[in-house]
C-alpha positions in Angstrom: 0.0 0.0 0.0 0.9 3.1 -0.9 2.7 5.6 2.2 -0.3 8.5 1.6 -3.1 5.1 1.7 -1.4 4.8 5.3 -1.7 8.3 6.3 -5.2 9.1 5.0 -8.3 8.6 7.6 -11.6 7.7 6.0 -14.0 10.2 6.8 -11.4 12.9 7.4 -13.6 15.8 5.1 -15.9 15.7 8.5 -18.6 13.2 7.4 -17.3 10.8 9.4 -16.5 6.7 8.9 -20.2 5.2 9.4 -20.2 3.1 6.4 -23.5 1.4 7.4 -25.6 0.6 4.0 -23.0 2.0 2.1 -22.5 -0.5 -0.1 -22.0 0.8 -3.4 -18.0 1.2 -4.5 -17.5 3.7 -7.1 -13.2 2.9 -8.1 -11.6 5.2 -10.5 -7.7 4.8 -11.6 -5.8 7.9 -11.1 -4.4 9.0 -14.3 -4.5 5.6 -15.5 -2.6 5.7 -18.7 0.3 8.1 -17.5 -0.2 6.2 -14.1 0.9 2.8 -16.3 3.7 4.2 -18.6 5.2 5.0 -15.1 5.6 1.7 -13.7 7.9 0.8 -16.5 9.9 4.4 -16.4 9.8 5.2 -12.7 12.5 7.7 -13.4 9.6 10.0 -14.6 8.0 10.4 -11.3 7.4 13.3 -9.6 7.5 15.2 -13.1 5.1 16.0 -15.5 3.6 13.6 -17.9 1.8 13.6 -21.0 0.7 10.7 -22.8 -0.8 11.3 -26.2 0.6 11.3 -29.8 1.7 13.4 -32.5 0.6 17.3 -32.9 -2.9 16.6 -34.2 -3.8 14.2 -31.4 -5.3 15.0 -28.0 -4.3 14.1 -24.4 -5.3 10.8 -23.7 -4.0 11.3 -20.2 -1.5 13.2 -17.9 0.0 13.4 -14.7 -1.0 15.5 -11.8 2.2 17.6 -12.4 1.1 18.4 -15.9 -2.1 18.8 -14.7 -0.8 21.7 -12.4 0.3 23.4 -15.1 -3.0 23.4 -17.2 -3.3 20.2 -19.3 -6.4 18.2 -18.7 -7.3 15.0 -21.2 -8.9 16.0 -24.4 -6.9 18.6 -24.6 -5.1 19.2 -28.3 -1.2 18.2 -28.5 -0.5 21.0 -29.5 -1.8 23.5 -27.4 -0.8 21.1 -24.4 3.1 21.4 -25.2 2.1 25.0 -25.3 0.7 25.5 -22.3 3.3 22.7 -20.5 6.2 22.7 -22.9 8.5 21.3 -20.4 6.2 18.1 -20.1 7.5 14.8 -21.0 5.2 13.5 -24.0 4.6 9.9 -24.6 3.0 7.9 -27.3 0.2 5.3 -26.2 0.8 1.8 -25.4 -2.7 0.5 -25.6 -2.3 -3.0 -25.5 -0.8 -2.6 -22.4 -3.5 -0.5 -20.6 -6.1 -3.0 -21.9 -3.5 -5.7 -19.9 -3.8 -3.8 -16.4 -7.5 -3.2 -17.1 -8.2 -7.0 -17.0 -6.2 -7.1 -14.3 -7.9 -4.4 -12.5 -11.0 -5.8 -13.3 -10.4 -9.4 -12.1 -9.8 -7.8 -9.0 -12.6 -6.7 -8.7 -14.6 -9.8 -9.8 -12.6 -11.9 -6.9 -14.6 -9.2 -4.1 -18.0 -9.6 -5.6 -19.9 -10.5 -9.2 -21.5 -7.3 -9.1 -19.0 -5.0 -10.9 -20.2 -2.7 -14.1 -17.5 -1.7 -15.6 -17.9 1.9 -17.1 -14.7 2.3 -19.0 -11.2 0.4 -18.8 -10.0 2.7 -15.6 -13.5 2.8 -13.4 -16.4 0.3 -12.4 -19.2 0.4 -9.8 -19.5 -2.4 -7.0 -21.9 -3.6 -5.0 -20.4 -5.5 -2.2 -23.4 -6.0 0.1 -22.7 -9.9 -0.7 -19.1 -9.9 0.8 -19.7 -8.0 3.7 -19.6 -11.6 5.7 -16.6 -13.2 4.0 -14.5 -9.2 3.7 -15.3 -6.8 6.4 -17.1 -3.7 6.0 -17.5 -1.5 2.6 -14.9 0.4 4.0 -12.3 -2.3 4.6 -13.3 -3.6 1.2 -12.4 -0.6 -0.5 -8.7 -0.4 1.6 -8.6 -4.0 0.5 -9.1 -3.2 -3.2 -7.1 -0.2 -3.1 -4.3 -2.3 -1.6 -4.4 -5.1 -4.0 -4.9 -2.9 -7.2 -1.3 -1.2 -6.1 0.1 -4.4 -5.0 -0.5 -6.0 -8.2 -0.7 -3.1 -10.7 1.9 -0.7 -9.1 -0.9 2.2 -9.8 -3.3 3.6 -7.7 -7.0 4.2 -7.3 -9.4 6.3 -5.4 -13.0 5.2 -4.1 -16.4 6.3 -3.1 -18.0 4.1 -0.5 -21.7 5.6 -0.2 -25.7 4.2 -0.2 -25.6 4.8 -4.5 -24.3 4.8 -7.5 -24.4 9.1 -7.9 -22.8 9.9 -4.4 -20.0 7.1 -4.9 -18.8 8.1 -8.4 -19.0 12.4 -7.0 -16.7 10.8 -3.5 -14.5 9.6 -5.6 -14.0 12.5 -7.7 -13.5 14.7 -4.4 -11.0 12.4 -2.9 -8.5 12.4 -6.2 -5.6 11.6 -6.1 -4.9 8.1 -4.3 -7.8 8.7 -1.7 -10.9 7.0 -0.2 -14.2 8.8 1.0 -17.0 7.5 3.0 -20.1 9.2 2.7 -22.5 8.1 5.5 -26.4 7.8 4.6 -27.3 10.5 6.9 -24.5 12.4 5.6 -25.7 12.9 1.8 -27.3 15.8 1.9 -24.7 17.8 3.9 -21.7 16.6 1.3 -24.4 17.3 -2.1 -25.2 20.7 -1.1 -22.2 22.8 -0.8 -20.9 21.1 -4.5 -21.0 23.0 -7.6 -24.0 22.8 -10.3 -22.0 20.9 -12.7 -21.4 17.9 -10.4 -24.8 16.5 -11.2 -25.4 14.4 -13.9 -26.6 15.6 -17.3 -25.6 19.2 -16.4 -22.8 20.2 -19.1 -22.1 24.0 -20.0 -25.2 24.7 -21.9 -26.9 23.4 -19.3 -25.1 24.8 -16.4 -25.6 28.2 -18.1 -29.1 27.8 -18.1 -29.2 27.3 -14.4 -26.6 29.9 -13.4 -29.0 32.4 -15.0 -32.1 31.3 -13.2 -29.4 32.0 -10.0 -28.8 28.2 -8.9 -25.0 27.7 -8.1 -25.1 25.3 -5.8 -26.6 21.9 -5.6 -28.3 22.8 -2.5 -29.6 25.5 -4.6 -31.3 23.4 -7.3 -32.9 20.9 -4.3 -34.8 24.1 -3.0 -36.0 25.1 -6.3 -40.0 23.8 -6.6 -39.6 20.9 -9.1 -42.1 22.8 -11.5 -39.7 25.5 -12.0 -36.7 23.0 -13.3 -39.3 21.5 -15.6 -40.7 24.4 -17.0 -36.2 25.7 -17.6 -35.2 22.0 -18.3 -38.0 20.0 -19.3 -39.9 16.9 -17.6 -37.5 14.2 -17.6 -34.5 16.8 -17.1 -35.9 18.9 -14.3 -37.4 15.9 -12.4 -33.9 14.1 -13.1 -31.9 16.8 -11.5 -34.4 17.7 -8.7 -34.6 14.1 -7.7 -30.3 13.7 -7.9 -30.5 16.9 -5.9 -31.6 15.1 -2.9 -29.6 12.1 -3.3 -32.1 10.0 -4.9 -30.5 7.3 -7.4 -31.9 3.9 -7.5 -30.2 2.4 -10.5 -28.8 -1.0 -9.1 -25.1 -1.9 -10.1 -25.6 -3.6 -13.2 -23.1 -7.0 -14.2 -21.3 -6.5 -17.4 -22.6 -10.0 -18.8 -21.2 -10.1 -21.9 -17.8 -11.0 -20.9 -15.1 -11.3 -23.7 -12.7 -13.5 -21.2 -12.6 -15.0 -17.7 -9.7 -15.2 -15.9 -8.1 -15.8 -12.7 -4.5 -14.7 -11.4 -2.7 -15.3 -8.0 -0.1 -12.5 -6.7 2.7 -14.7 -4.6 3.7 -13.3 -1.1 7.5 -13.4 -2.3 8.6 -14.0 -5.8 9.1 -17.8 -6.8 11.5 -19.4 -8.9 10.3 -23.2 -8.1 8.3 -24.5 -11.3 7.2 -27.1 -9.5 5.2 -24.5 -7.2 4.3 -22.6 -10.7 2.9 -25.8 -12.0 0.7 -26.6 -9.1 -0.6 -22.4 -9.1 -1.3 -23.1 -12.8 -3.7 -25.8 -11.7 -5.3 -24.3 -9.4 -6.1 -21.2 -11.4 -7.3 -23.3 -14.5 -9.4 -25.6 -12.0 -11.0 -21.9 -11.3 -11.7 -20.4 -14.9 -13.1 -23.6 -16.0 -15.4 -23.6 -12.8 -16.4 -20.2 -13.8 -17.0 -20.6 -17.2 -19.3 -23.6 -16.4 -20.8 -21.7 -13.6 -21.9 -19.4 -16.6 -22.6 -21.7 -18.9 -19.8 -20.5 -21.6 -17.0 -22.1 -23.3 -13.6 -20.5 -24.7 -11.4 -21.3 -27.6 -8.2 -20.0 -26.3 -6.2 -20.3 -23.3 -4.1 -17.6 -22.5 -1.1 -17.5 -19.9 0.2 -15.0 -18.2 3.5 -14.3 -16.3 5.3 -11.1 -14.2 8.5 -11.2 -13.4 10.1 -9.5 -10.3 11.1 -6.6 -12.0 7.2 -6.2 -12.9 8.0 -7.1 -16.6 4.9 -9.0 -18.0 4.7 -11.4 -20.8 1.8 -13.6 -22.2 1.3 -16.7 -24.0 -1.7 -18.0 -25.6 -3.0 -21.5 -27.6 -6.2 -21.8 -29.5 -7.7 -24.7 -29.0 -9.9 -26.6 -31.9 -12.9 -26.9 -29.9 -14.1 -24.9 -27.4 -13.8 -26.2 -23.6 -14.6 -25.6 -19.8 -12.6 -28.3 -19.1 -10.1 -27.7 -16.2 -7.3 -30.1 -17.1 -7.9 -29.1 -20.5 -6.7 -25.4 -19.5 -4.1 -26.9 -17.6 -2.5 -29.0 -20.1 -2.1 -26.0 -22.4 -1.4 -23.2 -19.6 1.5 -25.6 -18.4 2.4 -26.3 -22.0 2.9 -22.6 -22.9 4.7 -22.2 -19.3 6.8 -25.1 -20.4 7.8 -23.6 -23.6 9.4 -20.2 -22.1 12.1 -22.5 -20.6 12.8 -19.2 -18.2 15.3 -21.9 -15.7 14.2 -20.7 -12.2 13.3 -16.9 -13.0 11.8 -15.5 -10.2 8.1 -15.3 -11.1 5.8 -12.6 -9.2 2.6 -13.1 -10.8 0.9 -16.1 -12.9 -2.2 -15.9 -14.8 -4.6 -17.7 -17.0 -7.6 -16.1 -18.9 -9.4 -18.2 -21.1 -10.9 -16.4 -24.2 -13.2 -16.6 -27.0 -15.9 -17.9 -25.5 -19.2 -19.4 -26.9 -22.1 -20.1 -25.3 -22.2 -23.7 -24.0 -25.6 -24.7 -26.6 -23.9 -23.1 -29.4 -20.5 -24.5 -29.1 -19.3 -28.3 -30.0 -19.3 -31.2 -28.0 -15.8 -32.1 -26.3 -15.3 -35.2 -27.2 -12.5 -35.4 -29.5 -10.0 -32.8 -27.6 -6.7 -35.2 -26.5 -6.5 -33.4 -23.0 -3.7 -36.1 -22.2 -5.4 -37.5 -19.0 -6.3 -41.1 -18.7 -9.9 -40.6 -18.8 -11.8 -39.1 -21.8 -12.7 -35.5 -21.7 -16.7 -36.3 -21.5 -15.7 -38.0 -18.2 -13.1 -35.4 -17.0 -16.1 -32.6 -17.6 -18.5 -34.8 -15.8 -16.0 -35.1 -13.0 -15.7 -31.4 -12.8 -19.0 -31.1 -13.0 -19.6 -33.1 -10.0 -16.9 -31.7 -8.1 -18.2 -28.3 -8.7 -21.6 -29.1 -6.7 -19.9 -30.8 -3.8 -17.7 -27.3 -3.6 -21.1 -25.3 -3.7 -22.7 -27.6 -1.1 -19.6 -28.0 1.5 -17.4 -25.5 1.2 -14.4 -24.5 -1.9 -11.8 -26.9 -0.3 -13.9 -29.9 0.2 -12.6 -31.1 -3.5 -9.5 -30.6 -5.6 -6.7 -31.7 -7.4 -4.9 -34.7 -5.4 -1.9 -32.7 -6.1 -2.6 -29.4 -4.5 -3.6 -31.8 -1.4 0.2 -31.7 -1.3 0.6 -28.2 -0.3 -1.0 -28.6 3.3 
């Protein structure tokens, strides 16, 4: 974690720590593209930043010393080197960003399935289901906020609140590398006081409109009669703003369903150079993509490996298969294979991966039945092994079944 995650308080604005009900996470990646060029050039920290191309291109992102000075994303090239011409530019890496997104993102899937992503740097929680197993919202979000830096050497600010509105505006106040509680009987007194434009829907036209009917505030528009923003704004506008006013916002955090991968990946506590202890990791994290994708009833054609070395250099690996499968030893075989392949002798391994992608729906993909998995049993009765092992696991607990060879860990 991060020395100013330490030294920060929850609830130090005055609105205090009572986290009760709040369990809507809003998490939002500070300056995520500069923040992940700087991993791999740490010698560029502390100065400003700029990552965008050529002169006809726009900031795609910047750090928050060339934001001091007056660049903000969007912002042209050119008049950004104008206004910071000092900054250090760089050009995009997106494949990259699109790597620490999924990783950022299967963080969040490991607290709680209920995670709408809104863009590859933010999502919206709910972790009202892992309240028992993780704490409070509050220690879920230090537990996120710890992980995402751990893992992706970047960091993230969050809004812990009753909804979706007050979360995503907490974690906009608390930027850079914060966390903000908003307590349920605190909402109004942290709305009020903000600006106009921190609602929803308001953009300058908008916020024009309502400067010149003399509503500055927030507070301002909640103790304008309704009528009035409809008659200025129209129905659903007016209503929409008068209602966000108060804090009212029940949209429900909504599952991105259509998931392009599903992966898992394991962090060690110190870096390993054992393959032996690789191998058996591998396992375990194939044995838990192909429960998920049979959970959701999906299948993928590809298998996908991943690997980050001590230094944080990350490389992956990937095999498509010529039928689609949910078959954990099927994953393994090939995860292992592609490990295999690297012949890396004992490099000292921080982080191991495997994402399974291009997946089908399980009526519209073929039957397994001629994939050479390289197990003694055929791959009908492997799946229907899997299968059954999966329901003993929901019934009596995760451990209850697995691999005799990760028995030999304990």
């Amino acid at each position: 974690m991060s020395r100013s995650q330490l030294r920060r308080v929850p609830g130090a604005t005055g609105l205090g720590t009572d986290d009760t009900g709040c369990t809507i996470l809003h998490i939002d990646m500070d300056a995520f593209y500069a923040s992940v060029e700087l991993v791999t050039r740490p010698e560029l920290r502390g100065k400003p930043v700029i990552v965008g191309g050529g002169q006809r291109g726009v900031v795609l992102s910047a750090t928050y010393e060339a934001r001091a000075m007056g660049v903000h994303s969007a912002m042209p090239m050119s008049r950004a080197r104008r206004t910071a011409p000092d900054a250090i530019v760089i050009e995009p890496h997106h494949e990259r960003y699109a790597e620490v997104s999924a990783g950022v993102m299967a963080i969040f899937s490991s607290i709680t399935p209920l995670v709408e992503p809104l863009s590859l740097d933010e999502a919206f929680l709910d972790v009202s289901g892992a309240l028992r197993r993780l704490g409070s919202p509050t220690a879920i979000a230090e537990l996120i906020r710890a992980r995402v830096y751990d893992e992706q050497r970047i960091t993230c600010s969050v809004g812990v609140a009753p909804t979706k509105f007050i979360a995503k505006l907490a974690s906009t106040q608390i930027k850079p590398d914060g966390l903000l509680v908003v307590p349920a009987d605190q909402v109004i007194a942290f709305l009020h006081p903000l600006p106009v434009a921190a609602l929803w829907g308001v953009g300058e036209r908008t916020e024009e409109r309502l400067v010149a009917l003399g509503l500055r505030t927030v507070g301002d528009i909640a103790h304008t009669p309704v009528d009035t923003l409809v008659r200025a704004l129209g129905q659903a506008s007016g209503q929409r703003l008068y209602d966000l006013a108060w804090g009212r916002d029940d949209r429900e955090v909504v599952p991105d369903v259509a998931e392009k991968s599903i992966g898992n990946e394991e962090t060690f506590a110190r870096d390993i150079d054992d393959p032996e202890v690789i191998a058996r990791e591998i396992l375990r994290l194939a044995q838990k993509v192909a429960a998920r994708a049979r959970r959701h009833g999906i299948r993928g054609r590809t298998v996908v490996l991943k690997i980050r070395f001590a230094d944080f250099t990350t490389i992956t690996r990937s095999r498509t298969l010529d039928t689609p499968t949910d078959i954990g030893q099927v994953l393994y075989n090939t995860a292992v294979d592609l490990y295999a392949a690297l012949r890396l002798q004992r490099a000292r391994i921080r982080l191991v991966g495997v994402r399974l992608e291009g997946l089908v729906d399980l009526e519209g993909s073929a039957e397994q039945l001629l994939f050479d998995d390289g197990s003694t049993a055929s791959p009908v009765d492997r799946r229907a092994a899997e299968v059954a092992a999966d329901r003993l696991r929901d019934r009596f607990g995760h451990d209850v079944v697995r691999p005799a060879r990760l028995w030999t860990e304990d």
